[in-house]
N, C-alpha and C positions, 0 to 999 in steps of 0.2 A: 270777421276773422276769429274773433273768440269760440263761437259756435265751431267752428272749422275744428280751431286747434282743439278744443274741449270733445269734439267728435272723434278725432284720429289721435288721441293722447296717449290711447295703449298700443298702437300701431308704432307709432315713430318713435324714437329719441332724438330730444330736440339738440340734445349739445351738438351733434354734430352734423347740425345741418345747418347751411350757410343762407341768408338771409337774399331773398332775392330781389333787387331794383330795377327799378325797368327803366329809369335814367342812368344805369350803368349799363347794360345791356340793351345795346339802340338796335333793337331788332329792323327797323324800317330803314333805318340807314347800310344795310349790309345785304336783303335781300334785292336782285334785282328784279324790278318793278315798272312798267310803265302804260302809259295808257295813250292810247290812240282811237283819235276822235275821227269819225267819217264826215267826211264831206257830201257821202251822197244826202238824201229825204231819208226817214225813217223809212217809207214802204219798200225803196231799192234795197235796204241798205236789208231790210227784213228777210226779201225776195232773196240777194245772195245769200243770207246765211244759211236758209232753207234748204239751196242748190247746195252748197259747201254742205251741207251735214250729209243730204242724201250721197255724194258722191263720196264723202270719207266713211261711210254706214258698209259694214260687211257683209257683202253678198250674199 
């Protein structure tokens, strides 16, 4: 962070810039997010993906 600061020192003015937390700002808690696991094998599940890109691909 020193290097950081010490690099952009003539760029910025520090007083007025607000320090940033990342346990103040729970970015994960606010974007929606989720994940879905297949049931099929890995080679079906590959085969749809395949079919699914070719038919969303622009003609």
């Amino acid at each position: 962070m020193k290097r950081i600061r010490y690099s952009i020192h003539s760029l910025v003015h520090f007083q007025y810039l607000e320090s940033i937390s990342s346990f103040k700002f729970l970015s994960w808690t606010i974007i929606p997010y989720s994940v879905k696991i297949s049931k099929l094998s890995k080679e079906l599940e590959a085969e749809n993906y395949k079919n699914s890109a070719i038919l969303l691909a622009p003609n």
